[in-house]
Biopython code that builds the backbone (N, CA, C, O; Angstrom):
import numpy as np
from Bio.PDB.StructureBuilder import StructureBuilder

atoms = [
    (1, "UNK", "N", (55.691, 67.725, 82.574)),
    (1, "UNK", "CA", (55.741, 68.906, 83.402)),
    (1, "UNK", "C", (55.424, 68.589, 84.846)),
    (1, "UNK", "O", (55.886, 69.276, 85.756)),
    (2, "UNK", "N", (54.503, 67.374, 85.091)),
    (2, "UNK", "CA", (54.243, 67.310, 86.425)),
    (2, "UNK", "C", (55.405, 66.868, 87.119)),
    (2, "UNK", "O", (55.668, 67.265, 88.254)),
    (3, "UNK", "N", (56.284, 65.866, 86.332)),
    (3, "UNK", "CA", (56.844, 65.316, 87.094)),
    (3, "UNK", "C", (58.379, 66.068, 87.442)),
    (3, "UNK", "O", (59.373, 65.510, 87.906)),
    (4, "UNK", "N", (58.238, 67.340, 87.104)),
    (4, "UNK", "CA", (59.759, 68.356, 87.160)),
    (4, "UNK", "C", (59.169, 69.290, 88.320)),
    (4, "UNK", "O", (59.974, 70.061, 88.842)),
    (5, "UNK", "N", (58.033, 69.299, 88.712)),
    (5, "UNK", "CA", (57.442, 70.155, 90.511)),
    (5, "UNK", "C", (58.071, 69.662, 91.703)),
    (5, "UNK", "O", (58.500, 70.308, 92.660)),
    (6, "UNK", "N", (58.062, 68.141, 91.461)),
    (6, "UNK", "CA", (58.811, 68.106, 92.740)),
    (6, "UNK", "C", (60.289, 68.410, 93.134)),
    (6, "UNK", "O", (60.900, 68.503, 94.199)),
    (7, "UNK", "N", (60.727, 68.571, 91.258)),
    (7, "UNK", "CA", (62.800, 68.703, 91.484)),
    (7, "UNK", "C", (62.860, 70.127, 91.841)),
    (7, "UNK", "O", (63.665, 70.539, 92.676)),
    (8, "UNK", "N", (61.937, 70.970, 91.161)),
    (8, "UNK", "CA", (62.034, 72.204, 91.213)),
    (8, "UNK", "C", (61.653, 72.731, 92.996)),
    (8, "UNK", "O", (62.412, 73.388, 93.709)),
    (9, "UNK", "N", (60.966, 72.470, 93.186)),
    (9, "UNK", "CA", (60.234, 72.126, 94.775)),
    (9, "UNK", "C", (61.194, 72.019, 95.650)),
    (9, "UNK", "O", (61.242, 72.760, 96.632)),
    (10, "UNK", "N", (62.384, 70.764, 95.327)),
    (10, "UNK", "CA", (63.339, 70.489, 96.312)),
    (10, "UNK", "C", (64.879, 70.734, 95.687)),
    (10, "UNK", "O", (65.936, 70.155, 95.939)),
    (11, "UNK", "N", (64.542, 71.913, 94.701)),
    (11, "UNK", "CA", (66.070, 72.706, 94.834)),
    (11, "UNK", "C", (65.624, 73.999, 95.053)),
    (11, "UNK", "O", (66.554, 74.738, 94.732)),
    (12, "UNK", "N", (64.526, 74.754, 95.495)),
    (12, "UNK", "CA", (64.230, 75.607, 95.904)),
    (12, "UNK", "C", (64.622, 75.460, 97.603)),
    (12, "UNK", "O", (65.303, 76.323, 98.158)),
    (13, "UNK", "N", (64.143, 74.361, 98.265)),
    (13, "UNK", "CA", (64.306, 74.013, 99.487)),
    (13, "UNK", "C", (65.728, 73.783, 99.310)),
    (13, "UNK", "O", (66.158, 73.972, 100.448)),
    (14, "UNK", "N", (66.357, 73.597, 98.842)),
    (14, "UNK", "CA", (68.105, 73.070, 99.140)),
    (14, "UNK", "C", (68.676, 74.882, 98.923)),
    (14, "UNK", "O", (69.323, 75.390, 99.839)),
    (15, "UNK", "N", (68.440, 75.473, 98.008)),
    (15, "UNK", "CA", (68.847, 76.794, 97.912)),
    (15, "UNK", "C", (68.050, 77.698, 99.249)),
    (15, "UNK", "O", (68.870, 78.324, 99.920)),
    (16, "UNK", "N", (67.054, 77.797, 99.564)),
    (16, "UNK", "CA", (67.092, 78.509, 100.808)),
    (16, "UNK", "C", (67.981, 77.540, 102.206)),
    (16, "UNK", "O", (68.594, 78.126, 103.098)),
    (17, "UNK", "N", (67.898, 76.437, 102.144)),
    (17, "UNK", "CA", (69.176, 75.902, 103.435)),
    (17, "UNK", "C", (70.306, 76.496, 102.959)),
    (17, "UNK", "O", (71.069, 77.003, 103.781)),
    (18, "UNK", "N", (70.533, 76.532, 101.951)),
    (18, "UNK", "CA", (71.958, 77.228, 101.872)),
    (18, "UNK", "C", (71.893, 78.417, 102.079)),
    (18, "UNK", "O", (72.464, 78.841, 103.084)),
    (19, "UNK", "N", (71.340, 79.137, 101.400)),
    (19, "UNK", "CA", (70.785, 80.876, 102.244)),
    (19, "UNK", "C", (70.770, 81.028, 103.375)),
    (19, "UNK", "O", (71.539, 81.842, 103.886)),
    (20, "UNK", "N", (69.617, 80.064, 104.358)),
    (20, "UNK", "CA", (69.702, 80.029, 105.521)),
    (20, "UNK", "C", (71.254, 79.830, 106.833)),
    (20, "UNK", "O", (71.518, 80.416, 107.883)),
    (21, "UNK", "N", (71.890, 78.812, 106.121)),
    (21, "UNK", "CA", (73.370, 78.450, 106.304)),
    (21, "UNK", "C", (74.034, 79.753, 106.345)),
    (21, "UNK", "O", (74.238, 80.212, 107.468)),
    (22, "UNK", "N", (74.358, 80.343, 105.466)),
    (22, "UNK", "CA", (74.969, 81.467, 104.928)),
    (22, "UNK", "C", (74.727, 82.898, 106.112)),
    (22, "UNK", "O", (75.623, 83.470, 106.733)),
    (23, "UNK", "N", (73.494, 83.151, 106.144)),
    (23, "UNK", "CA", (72.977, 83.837, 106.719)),
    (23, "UNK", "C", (73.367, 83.524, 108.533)),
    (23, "UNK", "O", (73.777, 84.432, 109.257)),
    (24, "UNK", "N", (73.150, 82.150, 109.011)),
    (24, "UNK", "CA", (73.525, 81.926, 110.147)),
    (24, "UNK", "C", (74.699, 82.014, 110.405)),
    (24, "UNK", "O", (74.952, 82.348, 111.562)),
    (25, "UNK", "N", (75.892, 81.755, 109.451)),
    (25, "UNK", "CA", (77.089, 82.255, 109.528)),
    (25, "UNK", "C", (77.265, 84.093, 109.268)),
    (25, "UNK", "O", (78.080, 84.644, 110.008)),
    (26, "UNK", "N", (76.815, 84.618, 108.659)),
    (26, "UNK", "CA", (76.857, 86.148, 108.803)),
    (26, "UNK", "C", (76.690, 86.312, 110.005)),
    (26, "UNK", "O", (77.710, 86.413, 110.686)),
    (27, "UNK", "N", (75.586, 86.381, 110.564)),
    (27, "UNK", "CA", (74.990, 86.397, 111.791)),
    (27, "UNK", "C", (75.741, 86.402, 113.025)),
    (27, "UNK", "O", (75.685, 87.217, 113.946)),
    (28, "UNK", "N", (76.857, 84.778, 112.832)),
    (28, "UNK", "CA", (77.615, 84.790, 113.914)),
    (28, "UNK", "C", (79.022, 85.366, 113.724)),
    (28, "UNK", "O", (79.773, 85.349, 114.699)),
    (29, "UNK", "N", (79.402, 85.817, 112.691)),
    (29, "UNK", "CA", (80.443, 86.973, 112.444)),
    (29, "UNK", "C", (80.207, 88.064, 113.029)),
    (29, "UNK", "O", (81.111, 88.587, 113.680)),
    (30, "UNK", "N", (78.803, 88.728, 112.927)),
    (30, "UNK", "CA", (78.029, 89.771, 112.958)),
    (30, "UNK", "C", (78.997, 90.316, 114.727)),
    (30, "UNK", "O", (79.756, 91.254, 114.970)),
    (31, "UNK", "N", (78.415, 89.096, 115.661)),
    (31, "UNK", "CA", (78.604, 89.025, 116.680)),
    (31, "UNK", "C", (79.545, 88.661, 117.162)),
    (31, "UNK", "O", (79.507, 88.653, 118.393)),
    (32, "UNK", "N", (80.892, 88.165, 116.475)),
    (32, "UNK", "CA", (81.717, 88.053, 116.780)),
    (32, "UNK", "C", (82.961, 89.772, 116.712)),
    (32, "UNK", "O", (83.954, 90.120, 117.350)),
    (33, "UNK", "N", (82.219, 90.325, 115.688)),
    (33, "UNK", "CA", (82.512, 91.716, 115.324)),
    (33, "UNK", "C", (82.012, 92.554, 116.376)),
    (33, "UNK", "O", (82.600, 93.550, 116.798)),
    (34, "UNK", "N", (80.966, 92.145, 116.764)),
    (34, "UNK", "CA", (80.371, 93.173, 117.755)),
    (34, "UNK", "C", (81.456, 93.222, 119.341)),
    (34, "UNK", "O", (81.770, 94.156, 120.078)),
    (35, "UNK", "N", (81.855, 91.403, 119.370)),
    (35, "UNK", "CA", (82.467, 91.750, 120.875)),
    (35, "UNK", "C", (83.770, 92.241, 120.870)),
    (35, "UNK", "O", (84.261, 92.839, 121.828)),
    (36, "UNK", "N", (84.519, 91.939, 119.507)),
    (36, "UNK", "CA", (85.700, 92.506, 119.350)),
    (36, "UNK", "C", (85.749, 93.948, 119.185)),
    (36, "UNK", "O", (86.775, 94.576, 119.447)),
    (37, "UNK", "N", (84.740, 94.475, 118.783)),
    (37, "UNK", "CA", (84.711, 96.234, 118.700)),
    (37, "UNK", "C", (84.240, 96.749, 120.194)),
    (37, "UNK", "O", (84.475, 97.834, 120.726)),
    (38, "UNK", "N", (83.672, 95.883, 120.582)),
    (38, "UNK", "CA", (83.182, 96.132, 122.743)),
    (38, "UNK", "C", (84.536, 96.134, 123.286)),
    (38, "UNK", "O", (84.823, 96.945, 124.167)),
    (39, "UNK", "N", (85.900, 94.808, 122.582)),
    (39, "UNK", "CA", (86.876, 94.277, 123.609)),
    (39, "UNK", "C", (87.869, 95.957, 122.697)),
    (39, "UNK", "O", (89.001, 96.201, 123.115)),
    (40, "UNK", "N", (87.453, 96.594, 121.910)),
    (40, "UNK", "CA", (88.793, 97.424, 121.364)),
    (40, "UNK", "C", (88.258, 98.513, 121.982)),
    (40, "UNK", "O", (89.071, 99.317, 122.438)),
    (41, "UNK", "N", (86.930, 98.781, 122.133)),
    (41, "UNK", "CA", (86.784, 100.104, 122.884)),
    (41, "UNK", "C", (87.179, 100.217, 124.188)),
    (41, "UNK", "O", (87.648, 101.281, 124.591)),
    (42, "UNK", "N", (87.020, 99.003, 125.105)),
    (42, "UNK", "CA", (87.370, 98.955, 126.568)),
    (42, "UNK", "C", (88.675, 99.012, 126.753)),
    (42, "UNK", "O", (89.087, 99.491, 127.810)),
    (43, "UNK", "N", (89.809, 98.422, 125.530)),
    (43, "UNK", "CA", (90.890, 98.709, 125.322)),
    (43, "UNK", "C", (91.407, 99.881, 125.667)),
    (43, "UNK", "O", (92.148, 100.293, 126.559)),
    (44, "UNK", "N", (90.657, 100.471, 124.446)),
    (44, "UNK", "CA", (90.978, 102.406, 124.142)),
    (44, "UNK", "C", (90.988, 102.901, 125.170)),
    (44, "UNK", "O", (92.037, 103.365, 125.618)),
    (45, "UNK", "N", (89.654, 102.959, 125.955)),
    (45, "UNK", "CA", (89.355, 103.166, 127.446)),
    (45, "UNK", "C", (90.312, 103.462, 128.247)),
    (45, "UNK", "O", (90.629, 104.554, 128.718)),
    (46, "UNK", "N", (90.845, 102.238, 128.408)),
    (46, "UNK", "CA", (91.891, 102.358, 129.220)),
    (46, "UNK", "C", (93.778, 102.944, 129.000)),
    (46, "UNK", "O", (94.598, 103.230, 129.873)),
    (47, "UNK", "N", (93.895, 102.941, 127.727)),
    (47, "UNK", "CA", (94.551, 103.068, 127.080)),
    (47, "UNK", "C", (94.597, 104.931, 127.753)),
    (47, "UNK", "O", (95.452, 105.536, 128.400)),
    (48, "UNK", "N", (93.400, 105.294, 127.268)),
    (48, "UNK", "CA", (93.080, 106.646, 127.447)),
    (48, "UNK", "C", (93.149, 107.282, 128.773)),
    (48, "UNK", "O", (93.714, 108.375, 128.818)),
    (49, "UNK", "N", (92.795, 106.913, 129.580)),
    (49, "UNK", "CA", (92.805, 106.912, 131.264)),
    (49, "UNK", "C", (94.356, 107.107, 131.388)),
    (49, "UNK", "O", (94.979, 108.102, 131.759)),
    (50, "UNK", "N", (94.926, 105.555, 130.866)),
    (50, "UNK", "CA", (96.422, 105.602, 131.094)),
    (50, "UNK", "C", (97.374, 106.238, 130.886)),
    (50, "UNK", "O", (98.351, 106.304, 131.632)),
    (51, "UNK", "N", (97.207, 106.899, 129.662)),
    (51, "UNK", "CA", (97.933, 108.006, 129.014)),
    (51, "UNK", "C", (97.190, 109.594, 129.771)),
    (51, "UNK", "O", (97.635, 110.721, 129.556)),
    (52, "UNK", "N", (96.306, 109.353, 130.428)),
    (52, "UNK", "CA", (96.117, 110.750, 130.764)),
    (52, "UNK", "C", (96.520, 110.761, 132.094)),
    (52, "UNK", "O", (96.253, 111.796, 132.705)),
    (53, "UNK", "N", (97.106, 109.860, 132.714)),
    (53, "UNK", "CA", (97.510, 109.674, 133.757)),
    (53, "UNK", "C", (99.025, 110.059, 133.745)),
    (53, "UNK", "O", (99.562, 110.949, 134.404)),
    (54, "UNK", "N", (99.522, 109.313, 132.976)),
    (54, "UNK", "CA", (100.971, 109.864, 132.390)),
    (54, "UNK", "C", (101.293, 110.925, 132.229)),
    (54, "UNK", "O", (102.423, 111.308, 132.531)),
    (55, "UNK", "N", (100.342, 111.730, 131.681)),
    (55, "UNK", "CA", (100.108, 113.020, 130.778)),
    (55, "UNK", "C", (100.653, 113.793, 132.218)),
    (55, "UNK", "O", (101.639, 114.458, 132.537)),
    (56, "UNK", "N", (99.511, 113.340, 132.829)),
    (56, "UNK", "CA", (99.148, 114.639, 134.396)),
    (56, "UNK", "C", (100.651, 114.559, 135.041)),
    (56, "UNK", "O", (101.334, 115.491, 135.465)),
    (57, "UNK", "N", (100.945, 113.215, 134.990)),
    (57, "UNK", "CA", (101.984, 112.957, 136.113)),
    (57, "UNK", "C", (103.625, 114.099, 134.937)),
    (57, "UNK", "O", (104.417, 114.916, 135.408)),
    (58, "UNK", "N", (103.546, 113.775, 133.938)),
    (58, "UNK", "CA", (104.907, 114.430, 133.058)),
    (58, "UNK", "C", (104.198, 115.858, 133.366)),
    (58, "UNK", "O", (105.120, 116.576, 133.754)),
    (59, "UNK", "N", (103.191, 116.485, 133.375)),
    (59, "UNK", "CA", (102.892, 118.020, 133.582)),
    (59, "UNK", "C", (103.257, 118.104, 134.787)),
    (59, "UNK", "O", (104.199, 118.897, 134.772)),
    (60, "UNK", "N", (103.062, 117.732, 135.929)),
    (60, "UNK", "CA", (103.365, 117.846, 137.210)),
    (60, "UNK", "C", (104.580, 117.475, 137.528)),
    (60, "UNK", "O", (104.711, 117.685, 138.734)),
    (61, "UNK", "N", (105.452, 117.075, 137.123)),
    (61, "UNK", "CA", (106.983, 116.956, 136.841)),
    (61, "UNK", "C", (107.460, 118.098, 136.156)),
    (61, "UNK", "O", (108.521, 118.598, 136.530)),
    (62, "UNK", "N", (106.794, 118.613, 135.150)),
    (62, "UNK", "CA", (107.735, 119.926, 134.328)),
    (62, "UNK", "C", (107.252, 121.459, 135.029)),
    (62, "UNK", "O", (107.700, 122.592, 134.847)),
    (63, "UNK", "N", (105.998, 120.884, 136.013)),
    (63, "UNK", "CA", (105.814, 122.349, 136.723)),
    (63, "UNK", "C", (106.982, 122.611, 138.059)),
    (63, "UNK", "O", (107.389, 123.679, 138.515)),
    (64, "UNK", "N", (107.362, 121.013, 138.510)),
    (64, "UNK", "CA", (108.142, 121.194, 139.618)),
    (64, "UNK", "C", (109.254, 121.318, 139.047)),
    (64, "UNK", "O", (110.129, 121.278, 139.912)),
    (65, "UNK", "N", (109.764, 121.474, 137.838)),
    (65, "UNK", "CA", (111.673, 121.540, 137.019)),
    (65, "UNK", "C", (111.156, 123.158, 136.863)),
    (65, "UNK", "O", (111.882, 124.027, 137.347)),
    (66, "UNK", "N", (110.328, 123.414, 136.416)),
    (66, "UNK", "CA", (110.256, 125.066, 136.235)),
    (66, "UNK", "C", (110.566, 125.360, 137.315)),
    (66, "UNK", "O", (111.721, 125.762, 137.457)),
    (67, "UNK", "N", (109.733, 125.290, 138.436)),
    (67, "UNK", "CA", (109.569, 126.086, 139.167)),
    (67, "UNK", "C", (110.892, 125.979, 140.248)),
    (67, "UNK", "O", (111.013, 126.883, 141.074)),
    (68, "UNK", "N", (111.821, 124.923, 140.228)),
    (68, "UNK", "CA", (112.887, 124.353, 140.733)),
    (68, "UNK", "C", (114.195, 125.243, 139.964)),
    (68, "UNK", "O", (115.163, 125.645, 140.608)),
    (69, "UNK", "N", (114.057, 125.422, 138.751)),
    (69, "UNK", "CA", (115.078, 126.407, 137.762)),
    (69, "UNK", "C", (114.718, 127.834, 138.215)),
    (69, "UNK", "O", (115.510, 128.762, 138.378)),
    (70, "UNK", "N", (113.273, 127.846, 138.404)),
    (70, "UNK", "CA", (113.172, 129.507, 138.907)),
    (70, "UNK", "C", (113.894, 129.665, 139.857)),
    (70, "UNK", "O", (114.942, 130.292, 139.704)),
    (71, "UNK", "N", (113.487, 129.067, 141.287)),
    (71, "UNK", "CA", (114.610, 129.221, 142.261)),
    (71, "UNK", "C", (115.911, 129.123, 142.027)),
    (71, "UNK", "O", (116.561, 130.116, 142.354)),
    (72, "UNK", "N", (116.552, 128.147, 141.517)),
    (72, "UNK", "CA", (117.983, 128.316, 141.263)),
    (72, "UNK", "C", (118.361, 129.752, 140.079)),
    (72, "UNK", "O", (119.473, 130.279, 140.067)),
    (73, "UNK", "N", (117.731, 129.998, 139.575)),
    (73, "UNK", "CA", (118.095, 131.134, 138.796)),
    (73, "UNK", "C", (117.961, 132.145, 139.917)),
    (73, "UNK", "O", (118.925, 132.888, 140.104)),
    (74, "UNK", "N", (117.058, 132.250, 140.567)),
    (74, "UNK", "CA", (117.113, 133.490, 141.722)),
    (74, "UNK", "C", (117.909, 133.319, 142.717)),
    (74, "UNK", "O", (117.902, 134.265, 143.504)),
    (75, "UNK", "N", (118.620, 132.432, 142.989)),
    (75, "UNK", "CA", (119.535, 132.427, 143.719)),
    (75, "UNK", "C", (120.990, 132.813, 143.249)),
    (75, "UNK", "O", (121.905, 133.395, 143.832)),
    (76, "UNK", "N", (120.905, 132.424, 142.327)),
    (76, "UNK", "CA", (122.914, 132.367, 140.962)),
    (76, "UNK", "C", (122.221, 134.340, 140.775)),
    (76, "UNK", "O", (123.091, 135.158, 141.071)),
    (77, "UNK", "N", (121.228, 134.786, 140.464)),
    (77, "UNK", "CA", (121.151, 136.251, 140.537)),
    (77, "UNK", "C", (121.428, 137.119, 141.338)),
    (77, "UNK", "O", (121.864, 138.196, 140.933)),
    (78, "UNK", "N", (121.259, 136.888, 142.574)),
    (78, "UNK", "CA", (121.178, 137.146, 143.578)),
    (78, "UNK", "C", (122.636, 137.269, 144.243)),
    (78, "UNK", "O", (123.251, 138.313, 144.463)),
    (79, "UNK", "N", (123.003, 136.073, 144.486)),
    (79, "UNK", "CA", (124.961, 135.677, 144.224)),
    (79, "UNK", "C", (125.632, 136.536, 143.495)),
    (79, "UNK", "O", (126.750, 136.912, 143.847)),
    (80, "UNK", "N", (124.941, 137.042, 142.181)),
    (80, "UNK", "CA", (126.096, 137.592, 141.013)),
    (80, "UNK", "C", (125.714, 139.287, 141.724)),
    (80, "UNK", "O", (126.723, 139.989, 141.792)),
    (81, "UNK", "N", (124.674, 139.826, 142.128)),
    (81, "UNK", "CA", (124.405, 140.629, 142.410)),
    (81, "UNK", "C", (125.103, 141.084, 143.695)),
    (81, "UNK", "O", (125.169, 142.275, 143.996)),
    (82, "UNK", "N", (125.560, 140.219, 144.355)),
    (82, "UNK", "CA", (126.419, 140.838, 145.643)),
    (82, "UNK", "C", (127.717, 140.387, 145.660)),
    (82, "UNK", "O", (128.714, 140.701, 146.311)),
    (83, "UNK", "N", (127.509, 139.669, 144.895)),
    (83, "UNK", "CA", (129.640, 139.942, 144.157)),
    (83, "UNK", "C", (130.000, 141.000, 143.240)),
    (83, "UNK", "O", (131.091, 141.563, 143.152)),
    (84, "UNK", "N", (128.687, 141.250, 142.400)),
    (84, "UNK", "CA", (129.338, 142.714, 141.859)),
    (84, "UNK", "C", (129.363, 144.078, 142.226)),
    (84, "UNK", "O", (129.760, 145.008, 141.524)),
    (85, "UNK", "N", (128.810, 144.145, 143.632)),
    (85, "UNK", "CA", (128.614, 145.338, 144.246)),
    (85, "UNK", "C", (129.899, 145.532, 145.411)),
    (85, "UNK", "O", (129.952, 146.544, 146.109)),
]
sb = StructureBuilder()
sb.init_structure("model")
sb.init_model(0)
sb.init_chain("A")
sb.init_seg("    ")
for serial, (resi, resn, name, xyz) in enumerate(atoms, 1):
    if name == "N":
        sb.init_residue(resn, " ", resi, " ")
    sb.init_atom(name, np.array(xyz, "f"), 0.0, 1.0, " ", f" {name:<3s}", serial, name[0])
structure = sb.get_structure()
């Protein structure tokens, strides 16, 4: 029995290096996850900005076609109105 303390001793120590191993690799996943979810939000970010930029600029384009059809409709009315009188 004495002489099975030291095997037992040094596969206890070989199983926590491997734990330890294991663990230091989680660890640096951990953080490799972390900067890729930092690099997808700054993404989005901008993504978001960009498209609301778009957004504004296509609204401000369909206010000037409205409001560009209003006039031409009041004018072709206006026309039909003093040709039929």
């Amino acid at each position: 029995m004495e002489n099975s303390a030291p095997y037992f001793y040094a596969l206890i120590s070989v199983l926590l290096a491997v734990v330890a191993y294991f663990l230091r690799q989680l660890l640096a996943d951990f953080k490799r996850v972390e900067k890729d979810v930092t690099e997808v939000k700054a993404t989005m970010a901008l993504i978001k900005a960009e498209f609301k930029g778009i957004n504004e600029l296509m609204n401000q384009r369909i206010e000037f076609l409205e409001r560009r059809i209003h006039h031409l409709e009041t004018i072709i009315f206006k026309t039909n109105e003093h040709e039929g009188k």
